[in-house]
N, C-alpha and C positions, 0 to 999 in steps of 0.2 A: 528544624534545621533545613536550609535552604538545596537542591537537591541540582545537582552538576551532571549533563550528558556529554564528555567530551568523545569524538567520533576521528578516530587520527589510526593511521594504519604503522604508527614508528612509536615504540613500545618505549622507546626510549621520552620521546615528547609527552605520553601518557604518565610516565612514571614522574618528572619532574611537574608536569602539573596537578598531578595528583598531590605530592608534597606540599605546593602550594596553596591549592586551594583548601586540602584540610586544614592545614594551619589556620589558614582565614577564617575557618568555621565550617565552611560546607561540605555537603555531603556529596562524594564522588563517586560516579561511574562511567564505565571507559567501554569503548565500542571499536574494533577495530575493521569494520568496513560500515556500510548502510543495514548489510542485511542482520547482523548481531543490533543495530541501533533502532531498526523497526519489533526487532522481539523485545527488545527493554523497552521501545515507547508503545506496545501493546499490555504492558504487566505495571508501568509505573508511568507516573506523571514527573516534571522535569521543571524547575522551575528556569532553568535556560540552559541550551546548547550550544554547544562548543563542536564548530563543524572543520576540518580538513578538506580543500576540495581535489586532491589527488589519492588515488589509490591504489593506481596501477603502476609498473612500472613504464617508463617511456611515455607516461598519459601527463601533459603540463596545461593542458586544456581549461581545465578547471570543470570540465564538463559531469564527470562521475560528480564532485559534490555540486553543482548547481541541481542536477538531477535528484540527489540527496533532497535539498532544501524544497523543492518542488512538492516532493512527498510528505515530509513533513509537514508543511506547511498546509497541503492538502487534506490529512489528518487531521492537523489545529491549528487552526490560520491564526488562533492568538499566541503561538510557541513564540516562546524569546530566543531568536538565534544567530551568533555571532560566527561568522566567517575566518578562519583562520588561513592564512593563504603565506607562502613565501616565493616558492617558480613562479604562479600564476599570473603572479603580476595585479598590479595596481587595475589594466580593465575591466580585469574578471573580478573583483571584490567591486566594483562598479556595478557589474552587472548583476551579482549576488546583492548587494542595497536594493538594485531597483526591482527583483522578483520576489525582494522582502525579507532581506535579510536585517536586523536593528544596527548593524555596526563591522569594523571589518579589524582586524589584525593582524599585522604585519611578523613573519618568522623570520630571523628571532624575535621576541617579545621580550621585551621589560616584564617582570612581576609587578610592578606599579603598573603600567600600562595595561598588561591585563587585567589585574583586578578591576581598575578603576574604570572599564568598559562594563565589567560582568555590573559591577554598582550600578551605573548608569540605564544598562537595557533593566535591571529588578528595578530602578526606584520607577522607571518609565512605567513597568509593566503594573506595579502597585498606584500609580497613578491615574490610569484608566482603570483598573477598578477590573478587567479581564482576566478572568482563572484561567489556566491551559485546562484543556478536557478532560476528564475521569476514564484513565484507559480500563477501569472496571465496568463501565457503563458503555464508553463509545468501543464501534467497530476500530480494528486496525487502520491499517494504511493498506492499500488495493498492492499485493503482491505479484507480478507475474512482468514479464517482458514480449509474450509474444507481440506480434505486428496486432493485432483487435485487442490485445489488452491494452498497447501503447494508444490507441486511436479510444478507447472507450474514456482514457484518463483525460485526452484533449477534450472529448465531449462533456465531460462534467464540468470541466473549466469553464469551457463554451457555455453550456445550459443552466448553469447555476446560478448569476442574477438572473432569468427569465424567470415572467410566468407563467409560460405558455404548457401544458402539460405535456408530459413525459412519461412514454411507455417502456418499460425495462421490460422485457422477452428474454426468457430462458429456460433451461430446464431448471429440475428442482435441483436445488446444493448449487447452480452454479455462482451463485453472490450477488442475487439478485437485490436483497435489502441492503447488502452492503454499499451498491451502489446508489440506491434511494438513500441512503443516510451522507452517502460523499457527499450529492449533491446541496442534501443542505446544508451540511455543514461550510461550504464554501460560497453559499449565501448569503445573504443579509439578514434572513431571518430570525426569530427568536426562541421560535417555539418548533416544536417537531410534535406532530399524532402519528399514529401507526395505529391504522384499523384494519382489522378482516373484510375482506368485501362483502362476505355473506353474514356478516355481524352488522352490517351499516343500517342507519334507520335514517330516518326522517331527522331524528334529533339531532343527529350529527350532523347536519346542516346546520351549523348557526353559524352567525359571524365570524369569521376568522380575520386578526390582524398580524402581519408579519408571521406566519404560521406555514408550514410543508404538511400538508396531507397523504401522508404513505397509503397506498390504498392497495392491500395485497391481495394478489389472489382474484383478481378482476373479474377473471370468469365466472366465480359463484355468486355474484351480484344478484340481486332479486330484479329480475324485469321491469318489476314495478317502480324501483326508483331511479330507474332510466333518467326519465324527463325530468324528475326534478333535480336527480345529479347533473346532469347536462347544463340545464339553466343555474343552477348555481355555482360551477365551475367558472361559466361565463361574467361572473358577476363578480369572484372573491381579487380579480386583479388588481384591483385597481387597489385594495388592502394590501397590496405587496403580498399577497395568499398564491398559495398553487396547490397542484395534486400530481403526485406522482404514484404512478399505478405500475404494479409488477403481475405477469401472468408467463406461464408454461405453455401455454396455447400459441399458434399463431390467431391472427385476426379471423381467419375465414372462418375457424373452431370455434369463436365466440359469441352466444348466442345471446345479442344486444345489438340493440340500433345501432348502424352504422353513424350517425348522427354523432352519439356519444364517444361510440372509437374514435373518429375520426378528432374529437375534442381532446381525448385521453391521451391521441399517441401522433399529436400537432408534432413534437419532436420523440426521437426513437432509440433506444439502446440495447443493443444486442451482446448479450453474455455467452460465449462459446460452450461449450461442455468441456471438461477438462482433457478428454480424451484427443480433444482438436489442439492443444495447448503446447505439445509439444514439450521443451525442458521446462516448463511453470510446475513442474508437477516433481522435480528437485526439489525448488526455491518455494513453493506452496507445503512441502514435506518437510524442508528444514524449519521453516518459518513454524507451524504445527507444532515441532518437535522442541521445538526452543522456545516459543512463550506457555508449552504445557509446563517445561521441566522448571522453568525460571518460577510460575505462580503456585507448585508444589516445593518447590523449596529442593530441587533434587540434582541440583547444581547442572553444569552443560553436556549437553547430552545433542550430539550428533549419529549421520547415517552414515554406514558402511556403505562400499560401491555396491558390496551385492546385494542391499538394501534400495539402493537408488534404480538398478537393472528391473529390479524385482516388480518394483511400482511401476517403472514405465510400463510393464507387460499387461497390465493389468486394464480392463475394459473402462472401468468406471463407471457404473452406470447411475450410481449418486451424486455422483460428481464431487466437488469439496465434503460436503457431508460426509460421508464415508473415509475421503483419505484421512480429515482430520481426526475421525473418530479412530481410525487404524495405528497411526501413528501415534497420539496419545498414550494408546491401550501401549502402545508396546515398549515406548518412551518407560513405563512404569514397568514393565516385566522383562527389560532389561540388563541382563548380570551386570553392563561394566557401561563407559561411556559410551560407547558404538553400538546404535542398532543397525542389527546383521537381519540380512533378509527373513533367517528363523525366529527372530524375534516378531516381526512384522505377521506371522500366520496368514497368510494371506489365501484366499479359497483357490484350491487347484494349484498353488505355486508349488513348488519342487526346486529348495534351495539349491540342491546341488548340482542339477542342472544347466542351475546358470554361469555362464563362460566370461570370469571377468575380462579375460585376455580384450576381449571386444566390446568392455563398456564403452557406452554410445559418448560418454562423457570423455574418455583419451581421443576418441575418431574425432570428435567434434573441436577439440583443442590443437588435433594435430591440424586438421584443416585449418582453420583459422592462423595457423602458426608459420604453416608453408604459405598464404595467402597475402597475412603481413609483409613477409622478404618476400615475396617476387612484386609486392608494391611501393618497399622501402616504406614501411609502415604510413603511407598514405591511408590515412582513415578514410576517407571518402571514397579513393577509386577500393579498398578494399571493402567497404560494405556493398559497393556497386557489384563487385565481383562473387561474392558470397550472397547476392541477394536479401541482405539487411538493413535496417533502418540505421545511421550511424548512431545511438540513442544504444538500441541494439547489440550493434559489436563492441562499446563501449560495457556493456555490462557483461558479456561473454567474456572481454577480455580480463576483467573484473576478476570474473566466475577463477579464470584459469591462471591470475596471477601474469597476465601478458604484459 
């Protein structure tokens, strides 16, 4: 049975499409912002989306779901996804086709009309002969909005037809493979390796066509095959081949010819620690908490505030690795659907301690809110005034229902 992700934040549009399209056969599920849409497209595959591109209130922009489809499509550039728009108007489903979207739909919709678009992107998609990706196999979608998360996701876009090599630098857990796998997934390539550096030999040199060479772990490289990784880096371009290398190290720490670094890290990506990240570490916590609960079968399962107080306090010094492990563990040891900071067990925390009166989460909504009226909601001069990206307060505003 053919499998429906409709993304619409109006329960009511959910429910009669839903009637709809089971009738017609398909199997349906319903998402009612991005972030609930990227924990289903982390646990299941979709055989086409049904996108909404408003979410907020006062937001006519169309800008939250183009942002949406970006993601997505960054995820699985072969996703089949149809735009569903009514405010936004005819230039923004314009502009949603040409970032890739298959088709657009006007609200209200005819049930003729809609079906016979959904037929149309399936027969298309069976036609080239394209599966969307195995969210059992591939990474997610890059979760987080700080300012270097925003700027890490343009560089993938940027560096992904090259083949110039790319150095990912970070600590460990900070998502370092995940972003060697973005990359080629929004390539042209066909094939993906993922070796250990301190595994590589000689053999693993051979021909590579249309191929990504993940090359982890850089610094345990064997000296020895410097020069010939070197010269055959320089060689696999022109095969549409590359190498993307990930290390914990900075450069000065890594004991290998400058020659080769300088080959490995032609272009460069820097992954923050989570600690620098700011609210990612909410939207990285629910994200966590919601594709564990979803692939155990344990229905939805969110965070209390004094769950979200809890984490921020918290140093990180695994960075992702660790939250997700935390949040996992406690997703499961959960009495009810809210995990509460004592669920979370966290080393050295002291639930009761914590003063919800002052989660950073209401201070940061109320600013934002007093910031909106004294600009009559100009999105521009107020992300100028709050010092955010507009991309940025668009998702804050998201976050808080604005």
């Amino acid at each position: 049975m053919r499998k429906i992700l409709f993304i619409d934040d109006d329960t009511g549009v959910l429910k009669t499409a839903e009637l709809l399209l089971r009738k017609a056969g398909y199997d349906f599920r319903a998402a009612l912002n991005p972030a609930e849409a990227y924990g289903l497209l982390s646990v299941e595959s979709f055989d086409a989306i049904l996108l909404d591109l408003n979410f907020s209130r006062a937001q006519m922009t169309g800008e939250e779901g183009l942002t949406c489809l970006r993601e997505i499509l960054a995820h699985d550039p072969n996703a089949v996804v149809l735009v569903v728009t009514g405010h936004s108007g005819l230039t923004v489903a314009v502009q949603a086709l040409r970032a890739g979207a298959k088709n657009f739909i006007m609200k209200p919709w005819s049930s003729d009309r809609l079906l016979e678009a959904i037929d149309e992107a399936l027969t298309q998609r069976r036609r080239t002969g394209e599966p969307s990706l195995d969210p059992a196999v591939e990474s997610g979608v890059i979760i987080g909005e700080c300012d270097t998360i925003l700027r890490t996701r343009d560089l993938v876009v940027k560096y992904a037809p090259l083949t110039a090599g790319v150095l990912v630098v970070g600590e460990s857990g900070t998502g370092k493979s995940l972003i060697a796998q973005a990359i080629h997934r929004q390539s042209s390539r066909g094939d993906m390796r993922v070796v250990n550096a301190a595994s590589l030999s000689v053999d693993n040199l051979v021909d590579m066509v249309e191929t990504t060479l993940v090359l982890e772990d850089i610094e345990g490289l064997d000296p020895d095959l410097a020069l010939p990784l070197n010269t055959w880096i320089q060689s696999i371009g022109r095969f549409n081949s590359r190498v993307v290398a990930t290390t914990c190290r900075r450069q000065a720490e890594i004991a290998l010819p400058k020659s080769l670094l300088y080959t490995l890290s032609t272009l460069e990506i820097f992954m923050p620690p989570l600690r620098d990240r700011g609210n990612d570490i909410e939207l990285l916590a629910r994200h966590f908490g919601r594709v564990f609960a979803l692939r155990q079968g344990l229905g939805v399962r969110d965070l209390a505030p004094d769950a979200i107080v809890a984490l921020r306090k918290m140093t990180w010094t695994d960075n992702l690795h660790a939250l997700r492990r935390i949040v996992e563990r406690a997703v499961v040891t959960a009495s009810g659907a809210l995990v509460t900071a004592e669920d979370l067990d966290l080393p050295g925390a002291d639930a009761a301690a914590i003063d919800l009166s002052v989660s950073l989460g209401e201070k940061e909504k109320s600013v934002i809110e007093e910031a909106l009226s004294r600009n009559n909601f100009n999105i521009s001069k107020t992300a100028v005034e709050l010092k955010f990206t507009r991309q940025t307060l668009y998702r804050r505003m998201a976050r808080y229902g604005l």
